[in-house]
C-alpha positions, 0 to 999 in steps of 0.5 A: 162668461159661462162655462158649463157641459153641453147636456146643459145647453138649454139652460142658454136658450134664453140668451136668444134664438141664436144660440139655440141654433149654435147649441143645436148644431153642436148637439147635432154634428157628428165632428167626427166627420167634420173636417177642419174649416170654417161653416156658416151656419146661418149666413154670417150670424152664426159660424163654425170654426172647427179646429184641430191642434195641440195644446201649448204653453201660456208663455208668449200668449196674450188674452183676445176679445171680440166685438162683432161676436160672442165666442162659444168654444166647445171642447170635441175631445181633449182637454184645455186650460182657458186663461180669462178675465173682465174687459175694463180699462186695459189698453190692447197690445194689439189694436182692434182688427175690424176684419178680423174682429179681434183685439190683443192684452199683454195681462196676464189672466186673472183665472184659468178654467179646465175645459174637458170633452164636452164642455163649452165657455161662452166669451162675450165682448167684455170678456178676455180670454186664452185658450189653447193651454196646455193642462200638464202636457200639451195634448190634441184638441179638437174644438168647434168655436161657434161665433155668434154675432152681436148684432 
């Protein structure tokens, strides 16, 4: 997992071309003008997930992980706790959902990040994490989720 600003996004370019393509699509969007929704970037290899909604408490969530894609959860305006820790030997609450492409854990995470306006957290498939979290109070959050595909 990595956790840093998008005026650092080239720092990640070395991750491959496709993350230079979702880096600069977030340098380049205007979300002010994006609706909620999902946008394919570059066919199935590189998809937004724009979403808008409020933060919320830990109680009742569990930790997700990919394996088709790496997350690149991009904080528009906002604020938010992600709860994360290391893929190992868990057992899944949830099994993994081909179709979906995701996969539940009733742990609880080792360590939370704050995440800001501006800043992003990529999640690889041996990463677990929680989003959405409430700071102190729940609050708006507009974030772009970029799912960039392993393959």
């Amino acid at each position: 997992m990595i956790i840093d600003t998008l005026k650092n996004a080239n720092l990640y370019y070395g991750l491959g071309p496709k993350f230079v393509k979702a880096f600069e699509y977030l340098q380049q969007t205007d979300f002010s003008k994006v609706e909620k929704g999902k946008y394919e970037i570059d066919g199935t290899a590189i998809i937004a997930i724009v979403n808008e909604y409020d933060t919320i408490p830990t109680e009742g969530e569990q930790m997700e992980s990919h394996r088709k894609y790496i997350d690149v959860q991009y904080i528009v305006s906002g604020e938010e706790l992600i709860g994360h820790d290391f893929l190992k030997q868990q057992t899944p609450s949830k099994a993994y959902d081909d179709t979906a492409d995701f996969m539940l854990f009733g742990e609880t995470p080792a360590f939370f990040s704050k995440l800001e306006q501006g800043m992003f957290a990529i999640f690889f498939p041996t990463d677990l994490h929680m989003p959405n979290i409430k700071v102190k109070e729940p609050v708006p959050v507009k974030k772009v989720v970029m799912k960039i595909s392993v393959q």
